[in-house]
N, C-alpha and C positions, 0 to 999 in steps of 0.2 A: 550512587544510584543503585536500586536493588532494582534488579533486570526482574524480579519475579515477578515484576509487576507489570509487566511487558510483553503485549502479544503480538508476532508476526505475523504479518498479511503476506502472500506472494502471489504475481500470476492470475490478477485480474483480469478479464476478458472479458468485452459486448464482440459478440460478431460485427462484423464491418453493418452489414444491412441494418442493423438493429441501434448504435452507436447516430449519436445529436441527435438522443429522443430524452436524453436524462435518465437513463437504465444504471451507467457507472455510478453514480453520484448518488442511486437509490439503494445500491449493491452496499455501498461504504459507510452511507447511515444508517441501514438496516443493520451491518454489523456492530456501529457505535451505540445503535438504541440497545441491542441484544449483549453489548457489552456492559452496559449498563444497569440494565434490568436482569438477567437471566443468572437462575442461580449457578454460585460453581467458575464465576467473574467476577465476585465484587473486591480482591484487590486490584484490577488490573486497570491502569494507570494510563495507559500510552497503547499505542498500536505500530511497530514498526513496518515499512511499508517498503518492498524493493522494484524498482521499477528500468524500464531505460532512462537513461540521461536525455535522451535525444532524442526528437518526434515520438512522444511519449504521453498519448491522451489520459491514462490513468495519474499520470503526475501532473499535469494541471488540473482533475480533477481533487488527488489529495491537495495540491496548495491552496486550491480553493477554499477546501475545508480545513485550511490552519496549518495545514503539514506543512513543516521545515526539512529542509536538507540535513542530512548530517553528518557538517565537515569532513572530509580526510576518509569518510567509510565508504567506500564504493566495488564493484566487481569484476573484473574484467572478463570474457567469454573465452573460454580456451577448449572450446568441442565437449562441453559436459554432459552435451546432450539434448539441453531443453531446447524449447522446439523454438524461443524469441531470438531473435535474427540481431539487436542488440548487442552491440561489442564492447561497449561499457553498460552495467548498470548502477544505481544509485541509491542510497537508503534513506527517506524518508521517518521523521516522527514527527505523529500525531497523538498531543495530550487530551485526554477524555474528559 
């Protein structure tokens, strides 16, 4: 597999108020349409996507749209900083 052809997504967010209006799900085809069309992307292939494992709106949002898990790759939270409350997370790919 040539990863060059491979864009990582991370750290999607609708604010809660904002969230089951269809805002995420516009967020992640607007980047698949602009992966598509936008010059300066046309080898990229895939989209990897990291999200939490668990009560994780963004990842039923990617399944929705075709994303697969993927096997064995996952992250654990050890105080790195970010600000998601997630103690495992998960990687995601979505083919274009």
């Amino acid at each position: 597999t040539d990863t060059r052809n491979y864009l990582y997504m991370a750290e999607l967010g609708v604010l809660r108020d904002f969230q089951q209006r269809g805002l995420g799900t516009a967020l992640v085809k607007a980047r698949m349409t602009a992966l598509k069309t936008q010059r300066g992307y046309e080898g990229v292939t895939h989209i990897i996507m990291r999200t939490a494992k668990e009560k994780s709106n963004s990842r039923s949002i990617y399944q929705r749209l075709g994303a697969v898990e993927i096997p064995g790759l996952y992250q654990r939270k050890d105080n790195d900083g970010s600000s998601t409350s997630a103690p495992e997370r998960v990687f995601l790919q979505l083919s274009l």
